[in-house]
C-alpha positions as a printed Julia matrix, in Angstrom:
117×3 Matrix{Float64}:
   0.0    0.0    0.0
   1.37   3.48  -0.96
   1.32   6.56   1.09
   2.74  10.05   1.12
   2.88  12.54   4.04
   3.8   15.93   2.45
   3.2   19.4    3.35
   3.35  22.67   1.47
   2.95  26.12   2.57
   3.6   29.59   1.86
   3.43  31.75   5.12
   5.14  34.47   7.46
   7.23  33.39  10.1
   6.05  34.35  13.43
   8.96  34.55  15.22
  12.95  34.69  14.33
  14.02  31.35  14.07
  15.86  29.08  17.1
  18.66  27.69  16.31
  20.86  25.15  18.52
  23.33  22.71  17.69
  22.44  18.75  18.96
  25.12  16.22  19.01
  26.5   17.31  15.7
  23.58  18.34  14.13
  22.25  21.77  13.51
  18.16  22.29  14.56
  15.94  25.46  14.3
  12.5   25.91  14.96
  10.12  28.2   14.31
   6.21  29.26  13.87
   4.91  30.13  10.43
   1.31  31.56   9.98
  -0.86  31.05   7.1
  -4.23  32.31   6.31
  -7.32  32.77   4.18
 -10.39  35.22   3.56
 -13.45  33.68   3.21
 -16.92  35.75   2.97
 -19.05  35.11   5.93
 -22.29  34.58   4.31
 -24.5   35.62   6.63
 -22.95  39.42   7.13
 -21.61  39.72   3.78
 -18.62  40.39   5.81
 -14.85  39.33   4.19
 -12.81  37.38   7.42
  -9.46  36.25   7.82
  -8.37  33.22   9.77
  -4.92  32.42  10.9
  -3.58  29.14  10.87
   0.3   28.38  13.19
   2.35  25.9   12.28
   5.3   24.21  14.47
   8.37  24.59  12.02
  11.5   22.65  12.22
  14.97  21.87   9.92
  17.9   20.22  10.55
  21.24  21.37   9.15
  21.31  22.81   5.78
  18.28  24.05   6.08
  18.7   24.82   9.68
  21.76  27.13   8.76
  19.52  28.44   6.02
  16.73  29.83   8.46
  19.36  31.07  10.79
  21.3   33.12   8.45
  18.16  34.58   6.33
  14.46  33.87   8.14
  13.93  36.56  10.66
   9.85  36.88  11.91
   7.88  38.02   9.48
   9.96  36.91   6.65
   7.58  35.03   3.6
   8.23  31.83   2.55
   7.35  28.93   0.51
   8.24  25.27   2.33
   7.9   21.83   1.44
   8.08  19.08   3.87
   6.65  16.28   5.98
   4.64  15.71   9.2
   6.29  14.43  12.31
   4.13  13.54  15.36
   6.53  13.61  18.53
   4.75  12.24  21.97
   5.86  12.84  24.94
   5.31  13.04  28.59
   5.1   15.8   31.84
   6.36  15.53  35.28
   2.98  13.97  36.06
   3.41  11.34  32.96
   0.83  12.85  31.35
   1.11  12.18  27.57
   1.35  15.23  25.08
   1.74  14.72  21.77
   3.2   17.58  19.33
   3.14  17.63  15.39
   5.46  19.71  13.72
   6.69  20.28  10.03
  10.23  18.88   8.92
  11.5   20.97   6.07
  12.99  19.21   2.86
  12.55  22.25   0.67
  12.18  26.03   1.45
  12.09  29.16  -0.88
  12.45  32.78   0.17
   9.68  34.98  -1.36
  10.38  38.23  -0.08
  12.29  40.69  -2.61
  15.67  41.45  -1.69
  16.4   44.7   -0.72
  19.17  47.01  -2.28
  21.51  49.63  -0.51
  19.1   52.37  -2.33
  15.92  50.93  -0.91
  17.1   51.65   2.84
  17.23  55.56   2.28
């Protein structure tokens, strides 16, 4: 039986990304928001809805958000869900889903020297 578990979306990051280094490897994490208008039929009234997303990457693309993602930056991402449980000081279970990144593209334009004036 086939199956895929892929995620795309183009969003704004909510926060500047964290990045740490684990034994060897290079991790950031951040939030990135997403969102739609939709007409609320019953007012005739145009709302938005916000959608956050758990971000994470892992080396290349961990060095990537930490040298060019800062919050608010758009961007388009590619990647997989990950479902991590785990468990409080009271062994309660927790579960948290996040996105890995395979694949990410900047959207925002780059600036020039001029454009800072």
């Amino acid at each position: 039986m086939k199956s895929l578990n892929q995620v795309q979306l183009i969003g704004h990051l909510g926060n500047d990304p964290e990045t740490k280094e684990y034994e060897g490897k290079m991790v950031s994490k951040f939030s990135l928001a997403t969102g739609e208008e939709c007409l609320d039929k019953a007012t005739n009234e145009k709302r938005k809805s916000v959608e956050w997303h758990r971000i994470i990457c892992f080396n290349k693309m961990a060095n990537i958000a930490k040298t060019y993602f800062k919050k608010g930056t758009q961007i388009y991402l590619a990647g997989k869900l990950k479902t991590t449980k785990w468990q409080d000081k009271n062994n309660t279970n927790h579960y948290t889903t996040e996105i890995v990144v395979d694949d990410v593209i900047m959207l925002d334009e780059k600036k020039s020297d001029s454009d800072s004036e």
